[in-house]
LOKOLFI-871662 format. One record per residue (C-alpha): x, y, z; residue number from 1; residue in one letter. Coordinates in steps of 0.02 Angstrom, whole numbers, plus 50000, padded with zeros to 5 digits. Example, Ala and Ser with C-alpha at 12.3 -4.5 7.8 and 13.67 -1.06 7.14 Angstrom:
REM residues 2
+-------+-------+-------+-----+------+
:     u :     v :     w : pos : code :
+-------+-------+-------+-----+------+
: 50615 : 49775 : 50390 :   1 :    a :
: 50684 : 49947 : 50357 :   2 :    s :
+-------+-------+-------+-----+------+
//
This chain:
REM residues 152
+-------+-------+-------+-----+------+
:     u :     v :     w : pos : code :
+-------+-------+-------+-----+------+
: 49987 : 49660 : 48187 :   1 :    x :
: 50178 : 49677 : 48143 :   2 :    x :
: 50300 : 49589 : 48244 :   3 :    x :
: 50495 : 49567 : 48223 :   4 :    x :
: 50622 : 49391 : 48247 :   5 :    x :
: 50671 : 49510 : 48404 :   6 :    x :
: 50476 : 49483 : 48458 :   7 :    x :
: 50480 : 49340 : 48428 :   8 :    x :
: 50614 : 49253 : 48522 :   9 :    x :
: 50568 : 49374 : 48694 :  10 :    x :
: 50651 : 49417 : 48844 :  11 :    x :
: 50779 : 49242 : 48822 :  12 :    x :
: 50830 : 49228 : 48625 :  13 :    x :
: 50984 : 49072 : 48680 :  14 :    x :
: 50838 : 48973 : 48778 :  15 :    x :
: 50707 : 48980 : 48635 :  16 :    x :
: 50853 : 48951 : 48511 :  17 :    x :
: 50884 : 48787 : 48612 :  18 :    x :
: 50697 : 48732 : 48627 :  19 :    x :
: 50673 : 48742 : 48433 :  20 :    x :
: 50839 : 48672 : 48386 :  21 :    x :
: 50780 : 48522 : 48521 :  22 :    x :
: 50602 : 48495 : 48455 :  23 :    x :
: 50616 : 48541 : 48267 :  24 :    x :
: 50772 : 48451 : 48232 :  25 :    x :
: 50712 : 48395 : 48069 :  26 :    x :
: 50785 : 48596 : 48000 :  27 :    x :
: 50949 : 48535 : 48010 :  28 :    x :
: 51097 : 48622 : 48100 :  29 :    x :
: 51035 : 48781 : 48207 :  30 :    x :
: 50880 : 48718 : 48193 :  31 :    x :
: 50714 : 48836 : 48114 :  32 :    x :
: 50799 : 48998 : 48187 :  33 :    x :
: 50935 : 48951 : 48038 :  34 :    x :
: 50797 : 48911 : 47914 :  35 :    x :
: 50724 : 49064 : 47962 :  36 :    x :
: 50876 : 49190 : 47916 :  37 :    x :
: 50913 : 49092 : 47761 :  38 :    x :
: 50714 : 49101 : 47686 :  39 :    x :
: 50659 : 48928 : 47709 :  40 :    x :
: 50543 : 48969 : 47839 :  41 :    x :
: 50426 : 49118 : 47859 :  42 :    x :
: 50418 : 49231 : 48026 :  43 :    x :
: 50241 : 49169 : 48041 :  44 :    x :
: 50281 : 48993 : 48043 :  45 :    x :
: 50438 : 49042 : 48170 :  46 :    x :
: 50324 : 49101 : 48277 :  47 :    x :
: 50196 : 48962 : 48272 :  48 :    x :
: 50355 : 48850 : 48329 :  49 :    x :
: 50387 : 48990 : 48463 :  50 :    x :
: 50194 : 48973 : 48537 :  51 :    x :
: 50201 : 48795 : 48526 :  52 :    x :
: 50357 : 48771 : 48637 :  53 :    x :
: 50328 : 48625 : 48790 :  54 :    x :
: 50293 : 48736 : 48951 :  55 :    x :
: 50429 : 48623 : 49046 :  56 :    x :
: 50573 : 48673 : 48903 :  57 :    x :
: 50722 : 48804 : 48920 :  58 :    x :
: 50630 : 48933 : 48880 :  59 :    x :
: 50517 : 48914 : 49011 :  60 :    x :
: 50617 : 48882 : 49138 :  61 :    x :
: 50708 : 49073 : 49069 :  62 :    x :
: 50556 : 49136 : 49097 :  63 :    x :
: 50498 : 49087 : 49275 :  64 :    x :
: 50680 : 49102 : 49335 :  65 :    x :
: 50693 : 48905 : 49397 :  66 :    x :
: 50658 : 48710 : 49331 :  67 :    x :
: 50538 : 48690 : 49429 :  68 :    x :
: 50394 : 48581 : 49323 :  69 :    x :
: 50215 : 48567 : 49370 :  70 :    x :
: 50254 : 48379 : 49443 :  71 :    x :
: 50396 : 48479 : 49566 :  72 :    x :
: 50255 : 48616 : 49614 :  73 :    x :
: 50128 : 48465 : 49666 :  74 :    x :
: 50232 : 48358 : 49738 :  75 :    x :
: 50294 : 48496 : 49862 :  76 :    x :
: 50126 : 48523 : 49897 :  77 :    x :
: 50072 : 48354 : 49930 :  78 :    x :
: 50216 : 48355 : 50048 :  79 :    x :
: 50164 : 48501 : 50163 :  80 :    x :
: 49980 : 48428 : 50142 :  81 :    x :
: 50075 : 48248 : 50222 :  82 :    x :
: 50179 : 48341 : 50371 :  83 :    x :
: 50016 : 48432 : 50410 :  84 :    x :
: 49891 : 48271 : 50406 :  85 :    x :
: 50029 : 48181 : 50523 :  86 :    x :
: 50027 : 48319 : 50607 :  87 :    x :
: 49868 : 48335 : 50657 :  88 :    x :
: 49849 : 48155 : 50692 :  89 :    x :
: 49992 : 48149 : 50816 :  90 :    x :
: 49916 : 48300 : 50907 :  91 :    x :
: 49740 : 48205 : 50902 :  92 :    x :
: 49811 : 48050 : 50979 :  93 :    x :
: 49945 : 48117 : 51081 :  94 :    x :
: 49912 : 48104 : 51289 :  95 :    x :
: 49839 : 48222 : 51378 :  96 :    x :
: 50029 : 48270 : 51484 :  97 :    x :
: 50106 : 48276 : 51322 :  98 :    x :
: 50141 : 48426 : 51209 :  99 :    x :
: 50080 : 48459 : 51064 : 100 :    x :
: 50195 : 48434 : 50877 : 101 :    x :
: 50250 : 48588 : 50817 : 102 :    x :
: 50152 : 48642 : 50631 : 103 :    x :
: 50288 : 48589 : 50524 : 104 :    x :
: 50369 : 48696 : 50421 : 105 :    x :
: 50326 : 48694 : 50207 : 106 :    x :
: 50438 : 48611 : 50086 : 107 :    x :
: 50551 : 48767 : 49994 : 108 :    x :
: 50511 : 48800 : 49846 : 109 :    x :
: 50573 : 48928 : 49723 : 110 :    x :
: 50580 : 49104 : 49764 : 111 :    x :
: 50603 : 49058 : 49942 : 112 :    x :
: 50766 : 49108 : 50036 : 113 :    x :
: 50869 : 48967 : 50076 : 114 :    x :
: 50897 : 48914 : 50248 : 115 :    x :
: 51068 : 49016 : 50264 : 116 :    x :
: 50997 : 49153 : 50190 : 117 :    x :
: 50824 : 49165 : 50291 : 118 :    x :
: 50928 : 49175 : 50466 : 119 :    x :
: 51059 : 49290 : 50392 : 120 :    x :
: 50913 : 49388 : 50364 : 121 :    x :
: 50827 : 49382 : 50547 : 122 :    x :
: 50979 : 49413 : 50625 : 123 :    x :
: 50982 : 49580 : 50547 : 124 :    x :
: 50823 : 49594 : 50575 : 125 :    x :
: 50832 : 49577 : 50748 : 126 :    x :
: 50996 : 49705 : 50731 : 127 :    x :
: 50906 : 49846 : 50664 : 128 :    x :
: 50753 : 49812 : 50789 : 129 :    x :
: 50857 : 49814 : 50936 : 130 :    x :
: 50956 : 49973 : 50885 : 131 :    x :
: 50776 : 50066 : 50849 : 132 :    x :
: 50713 : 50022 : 51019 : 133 :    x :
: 50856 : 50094 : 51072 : 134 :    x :
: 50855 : 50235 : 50975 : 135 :    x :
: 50649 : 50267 : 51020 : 136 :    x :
: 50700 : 50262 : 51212 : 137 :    x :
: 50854 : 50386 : 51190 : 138 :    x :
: 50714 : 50486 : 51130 : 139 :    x :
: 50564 : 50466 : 51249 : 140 :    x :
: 50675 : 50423 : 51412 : 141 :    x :
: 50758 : 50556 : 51537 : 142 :    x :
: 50919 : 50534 : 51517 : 143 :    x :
: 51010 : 50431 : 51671 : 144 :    x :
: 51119 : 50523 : 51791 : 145 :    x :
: 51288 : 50444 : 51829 : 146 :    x :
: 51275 : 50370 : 51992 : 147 :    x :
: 51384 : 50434 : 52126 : 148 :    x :
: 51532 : 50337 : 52183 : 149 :    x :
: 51529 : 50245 : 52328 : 150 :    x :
: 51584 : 50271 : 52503 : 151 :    x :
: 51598 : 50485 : 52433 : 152 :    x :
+-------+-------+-------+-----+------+
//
């Protein structure tokens, strides 16, 4: 199999640059990328370093598009996992003329819209469902007749 530096370094060059110049400091100034171009290294051995990069460094943060770390992913989910045991215990020892707790809503995490951005988005929502109801009854609906003024 051939492969090139460009191969090599993927989709985010300046975030892989930074995780080898971090973790193989011992190459001196720019890190193995600079050993690399001047022939102390090989490509192989560049792209052992590559492969071996932490899975909580730049790069792979570049890659999934956010910081989040493995720790951030479980402890959001320990915290919905919380809301919803309280939950349920509230609603299990709540009296009998009481309401029930709402289901709480889950922790954000990333790819979710932000608050702001969620009920920006439901208002339109509701927008464009209100002006196709309207739209569907223009369609299926006799059209009204002006009513007649009164006392003629």
């Amino acid at each position: 199999m051939t492969y090139s530096v460009l191969d090599v370094l993927g989709d985010h060059p300046e975030a892989v640059e930074a995780d080898l110049a971090h973790h193989y400091h011992g190459y001196g100034p720019g890190g193995p990328l600079t050993a690399f171009w001047q022939g102390r290294i090989s490509l192989r051995w560049l792209r052992v370093m590559v492969e071996g990069l932490p899975p909580d460094g730049a790069a792979a943060r570049a890659q999934a598009g956010h910081h989040w770390t493995q720790r951030d992913w479980a402890a959001a989910d320990h915290t919905d996992l919380l809301q919803q045991i309280l939950t349920v215990l509230i609603n299990a020892n709540r009296g009998e003329d009481q309401p029930a707790a709402p289901w709480p809503e889950p922790v954000w995490r990333p790819g979710d819209p932000v608050p702001e951005e969620k009920a920006a988005a439901d208002t339109t929502r509701r927008v464009e469902a209100r002006e196709a109801f309207e739209r569907i009854n223009r369609m299926v609906l006799p059209p009204t007749k002006p009513s007649p003024p009164e006392g003629g």
